[in-house]
N, C-alpha and C positions, 0 to 999 in steps of 0.2 A: 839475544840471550833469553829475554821473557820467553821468548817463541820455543827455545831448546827447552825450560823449565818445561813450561805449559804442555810441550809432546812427552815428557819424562815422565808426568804424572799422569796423563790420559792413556801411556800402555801398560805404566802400573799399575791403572785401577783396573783396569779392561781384563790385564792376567789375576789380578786379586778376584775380579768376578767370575770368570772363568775355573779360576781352582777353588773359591768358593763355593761357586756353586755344581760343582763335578764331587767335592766332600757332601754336602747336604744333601745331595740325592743317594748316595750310596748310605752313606748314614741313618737317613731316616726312617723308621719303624714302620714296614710293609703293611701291618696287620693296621696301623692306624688309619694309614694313608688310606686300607679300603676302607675302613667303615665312613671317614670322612668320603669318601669315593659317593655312597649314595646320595646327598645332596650335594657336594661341592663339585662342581666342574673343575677347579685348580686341582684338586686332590686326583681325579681322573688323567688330567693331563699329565702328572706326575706317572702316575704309576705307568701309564702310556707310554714314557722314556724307560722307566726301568725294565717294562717289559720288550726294549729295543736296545738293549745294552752299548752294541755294533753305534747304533745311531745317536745315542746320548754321547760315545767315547767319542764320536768322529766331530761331534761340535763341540766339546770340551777342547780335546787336543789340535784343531784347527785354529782354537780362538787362541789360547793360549801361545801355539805355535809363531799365529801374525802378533802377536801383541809382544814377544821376544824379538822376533824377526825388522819387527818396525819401531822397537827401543832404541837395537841397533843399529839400524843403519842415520834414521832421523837423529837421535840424540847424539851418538859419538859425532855424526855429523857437522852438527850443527857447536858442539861441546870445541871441538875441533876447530873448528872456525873460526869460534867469537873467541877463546880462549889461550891458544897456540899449545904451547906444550905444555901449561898447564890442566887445560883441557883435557889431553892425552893421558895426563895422571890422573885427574879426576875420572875417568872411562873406566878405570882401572876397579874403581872402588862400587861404581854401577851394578856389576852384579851380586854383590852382596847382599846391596840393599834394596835390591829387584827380588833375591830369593827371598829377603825377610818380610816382605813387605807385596811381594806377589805372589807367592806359594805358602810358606811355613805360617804366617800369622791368618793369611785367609781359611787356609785348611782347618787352622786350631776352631777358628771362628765357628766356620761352617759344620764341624762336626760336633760342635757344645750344644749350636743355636739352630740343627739342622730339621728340630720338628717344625719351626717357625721360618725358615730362611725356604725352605722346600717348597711353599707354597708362593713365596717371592719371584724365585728364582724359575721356577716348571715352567714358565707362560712364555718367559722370556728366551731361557733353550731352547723353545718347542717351536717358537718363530725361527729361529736361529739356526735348526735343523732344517730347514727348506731353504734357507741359504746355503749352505752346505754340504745338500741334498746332492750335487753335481759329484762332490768327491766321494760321497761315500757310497754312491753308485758306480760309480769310475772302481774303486776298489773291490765291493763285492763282486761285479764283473769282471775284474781282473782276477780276483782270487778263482772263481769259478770255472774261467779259462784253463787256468794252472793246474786245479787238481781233477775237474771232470767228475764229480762222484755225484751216484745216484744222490737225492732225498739232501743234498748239500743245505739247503737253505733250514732245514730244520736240525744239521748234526752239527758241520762245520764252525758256522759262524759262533753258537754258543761254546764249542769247544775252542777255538781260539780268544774268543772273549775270557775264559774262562784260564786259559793259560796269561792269557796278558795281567789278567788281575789278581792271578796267585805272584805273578813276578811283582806287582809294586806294591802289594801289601805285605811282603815278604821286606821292604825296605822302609814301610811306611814307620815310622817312629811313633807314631800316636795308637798305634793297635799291636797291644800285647800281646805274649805269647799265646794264651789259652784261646782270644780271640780269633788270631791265625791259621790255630789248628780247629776252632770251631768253623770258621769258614772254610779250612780247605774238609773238611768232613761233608757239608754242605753239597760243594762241589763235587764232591764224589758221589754221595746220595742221588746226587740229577742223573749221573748216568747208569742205576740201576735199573733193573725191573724187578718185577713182583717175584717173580719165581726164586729170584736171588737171595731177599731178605726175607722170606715167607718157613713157615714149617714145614717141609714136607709130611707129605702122607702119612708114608712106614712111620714116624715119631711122635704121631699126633696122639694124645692119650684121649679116648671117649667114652662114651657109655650109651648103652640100647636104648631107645625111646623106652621100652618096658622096665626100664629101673626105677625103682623106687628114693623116695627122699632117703631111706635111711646107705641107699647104697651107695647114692652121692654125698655123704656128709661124708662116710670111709673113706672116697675118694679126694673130698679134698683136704682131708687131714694126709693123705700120702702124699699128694700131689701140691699142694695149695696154690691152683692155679685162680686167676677172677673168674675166666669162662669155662665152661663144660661140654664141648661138644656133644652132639648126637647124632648116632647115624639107626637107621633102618637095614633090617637084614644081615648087613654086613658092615663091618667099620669103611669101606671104602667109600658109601653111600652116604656121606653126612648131608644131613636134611635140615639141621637147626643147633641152637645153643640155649645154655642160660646162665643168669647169669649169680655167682655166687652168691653175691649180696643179695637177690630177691630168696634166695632159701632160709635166710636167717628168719625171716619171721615167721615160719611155717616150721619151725624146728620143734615142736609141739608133736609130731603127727609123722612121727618115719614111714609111715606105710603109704602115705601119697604119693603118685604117680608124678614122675618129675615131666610125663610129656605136658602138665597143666603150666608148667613154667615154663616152656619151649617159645621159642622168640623166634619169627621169621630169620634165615640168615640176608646175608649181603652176598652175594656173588661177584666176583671178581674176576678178569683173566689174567691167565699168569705171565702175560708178555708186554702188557701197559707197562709204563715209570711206573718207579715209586711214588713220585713226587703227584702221578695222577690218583693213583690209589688213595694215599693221603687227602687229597682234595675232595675224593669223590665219599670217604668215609666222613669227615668234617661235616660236609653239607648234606649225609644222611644222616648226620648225628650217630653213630654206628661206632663202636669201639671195636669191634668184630667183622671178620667179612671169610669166608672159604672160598678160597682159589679153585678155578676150573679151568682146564685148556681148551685150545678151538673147537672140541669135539663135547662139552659140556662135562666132561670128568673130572672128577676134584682131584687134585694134584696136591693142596695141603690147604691151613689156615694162614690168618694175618689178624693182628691187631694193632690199633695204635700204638701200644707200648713196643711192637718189634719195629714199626716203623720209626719213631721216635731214638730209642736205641741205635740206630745208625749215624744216628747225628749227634745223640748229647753222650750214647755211651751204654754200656749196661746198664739194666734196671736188675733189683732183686724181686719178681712177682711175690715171692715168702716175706721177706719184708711188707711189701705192699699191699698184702694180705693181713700180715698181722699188726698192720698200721691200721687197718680199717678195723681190727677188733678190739685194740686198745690206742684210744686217740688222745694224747693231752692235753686239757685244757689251763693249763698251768702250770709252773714248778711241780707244785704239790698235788694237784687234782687233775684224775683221769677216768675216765669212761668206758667202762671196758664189756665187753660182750657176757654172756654166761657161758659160752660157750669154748670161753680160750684157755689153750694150753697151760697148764699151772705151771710151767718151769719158764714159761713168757713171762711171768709175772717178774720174775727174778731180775728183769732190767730196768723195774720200779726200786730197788732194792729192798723187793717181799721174798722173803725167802719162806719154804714152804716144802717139805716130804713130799718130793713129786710124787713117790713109790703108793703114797695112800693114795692119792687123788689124782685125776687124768684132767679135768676141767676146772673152773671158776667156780662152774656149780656143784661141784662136790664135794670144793674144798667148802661154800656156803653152807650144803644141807648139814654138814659135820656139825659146824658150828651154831646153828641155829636147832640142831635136833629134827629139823623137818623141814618143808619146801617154804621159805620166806617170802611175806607178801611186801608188794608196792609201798614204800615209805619206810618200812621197818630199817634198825641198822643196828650194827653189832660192830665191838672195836677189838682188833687182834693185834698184839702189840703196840706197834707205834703206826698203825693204819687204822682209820676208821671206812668201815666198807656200807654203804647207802643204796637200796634197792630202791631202784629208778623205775624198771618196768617189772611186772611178772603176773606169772601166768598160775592155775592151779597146776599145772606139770613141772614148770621150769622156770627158769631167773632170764632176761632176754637181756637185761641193764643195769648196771652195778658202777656205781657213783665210788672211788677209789681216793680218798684222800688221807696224807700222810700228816701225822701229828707231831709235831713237835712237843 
């Protein structure tokens, strides 16, 4: 009877470690795990499973598989024996407290405590993968057999990984809906390429290295995009960018040549993933890159925000844009460019005769009778407005707070 308790609890805990630790690696924050990745070896071994999906599943679902398999047979077994047909009913109530107590309370465990449980657990999988080694090469060989397709070892396997794990997260109870469809977005991202989520060419809006600042400010009050391409000769030729936000401080001086703010581009091909792209902008620091095909011709642009958009959803760049020209530092206080829209103001609830004034600083020179200097302030209504920065041309910073 000791002997049937003592095996009940030993493939209880075995399947509680197993689906524990099959939750906290899925669970846990990739982006952490690398940066712990440069001095911890646990954090590498980890990521080392997640980057094997196939291999982390096959020693989860193996362990767990014998730790059911030999509940079964040892414990009814032996339940059976010492007990006679009480036993038989007690068998009965086993799985219950096998699922509560080997799946559902490990899983909750492992996905609350899985920044911490991940670096527990990785050392011990990752030995436990070389035991197991035997099957999950028994199966990729079999699978391989079956379907014969070129370049398999890089399509297949994450595409079945991939369909396996929309099926049980698709039942899992602990990950919500928005969750669900954030992962399956995820999943579909992988198997994009570049030319996919990219701008094409024909739509790309740009401007000639021979333009001037004042012709790019026209352009990104039509357009308000962050970047500005540029091409040489011909719009098909794009040679570089720049970038909105360095034009703001040079808003002084419309006749300057916008080739002095021209920024090397990134080049990219337009037949990588997405997901390479991404990685390859990150670690050039790069928010920008222009697509070219095998023959070096530009085919279109890319920026993080298009790549991103695939996964979290639309962005508004006009928003985004006019977030960076009135930013709030509070309820009440806001920081706003000289440069913004006067009927933008209107979501401060400043309301203001768009029709006299086109900008911040028009609707200021009005008020002040001439170009206001650094620190000066002047109160309109129930706003008091604070000159942060200026220039003898122009207002660059304007301190926006509401008076009660």
């Amino acid at each position: 009877m000791i002997f049937a308790l003592l095996s009940f609890l030993f493939f209880i805990a075995l399947e509680a470690f197993f689906a524990l630790s099959e939750m906290a690696l899925i669970s846990a924050e990739r982006l952490s795990l690398q940066k712990r990745a440069k001095n911890e070896r646990i954090a590498r071994i980890a990521l080392n499973l997640l980057d094997n999906p196939e291999r982390l599943f096959t020693t989860t679902i193996m362990g767990i598989t014998m730790s059911i398999a030999g509940n079964a047979i040892f414990t009814s077994y032996f339940l059976i024996s010492s007990l006679g047909n009480a036993g038989a009913i007690f068998s009965l109530i086993i799985p219950i407290f096998t699922f509560l107590f080997g799946q559902a309370f490990p899983k909750v465990i492992g996905k609350v405590y899985s920044e911490t449980l991940v670096l527990i657990v990785a050392p011990i999988l990752y030995l436990l993968s070389f035991l197991f080694y035997p099957v999950y090469y028994l199966n990729q060989s079999l699978t391989n057999l079956i379907f014969r397709k070129k370049e398999y070892h890089s399509t297949i396997p994450f595409i079945k990984f991939r369909e396996v794990f929309l099926s049980l997260i698709k039942y899992e109870e602990e990950i919500d809906a928005k969750e669900r469809e954030l992962m399956h977005k995820i999943f579909e991202f992988s198997k994009k390429k570049v030319y996919q989520v990219m701008i094409p060419l024909p739509q790309v809006k740009a401007l000639p290295l021979t333009a001037t600042l004042g012709t790019a400010i026209e352009f990104c009050k039509q357009y308000n995009f962050s970047y500005i391409p540029l091409y040489k000769d011909n719009p098909t030729n794009l040679i570089g960018v720049i970038r909105v936000k360095d034009l703001l401080s040079e808003i002084k001086d419309y006749s300057l040549p916008i080739s002095q703010f021209m920024i090397e581009p990134l080049f990219i091909p337009e037949n990588i993933p997405a997901y390479e792209a991404l990685a390859i902008m990150q670690n050039s620091n790069q928010d920008f890159a222009i697509v070219v095909d095998e023959y070096g011709l530009t085919t279109g642009i890319i920026t993080l925000e298009d790549l991103a958009e695939e996964v979290l959803g639309e962005f508004s760049d006009q928003l985004d844009y006019q977030h960076r020209l009135i930013i709030p530092l509070s309820d009440k206080t806001y920081l706003a460019k000289g440069i913004v829209e006067i009927e933008k103001l209107s979501q401060l609830g400043l309301e203001i005769a768009s029709s006299e004034f086109e900008t911040l600083n028009g609707f200021l020179y009005s008020l002040f009778k001439r170009i206001p200097e650094t620190g000066e302030s002047i109160r309109y209504k129930n706003f008091e407005f604070i000159i942060r920065k200026a220039t003898p041309t122009t207002v660059e910073e304007v301190l926006i707070r509401r008076v009660d």
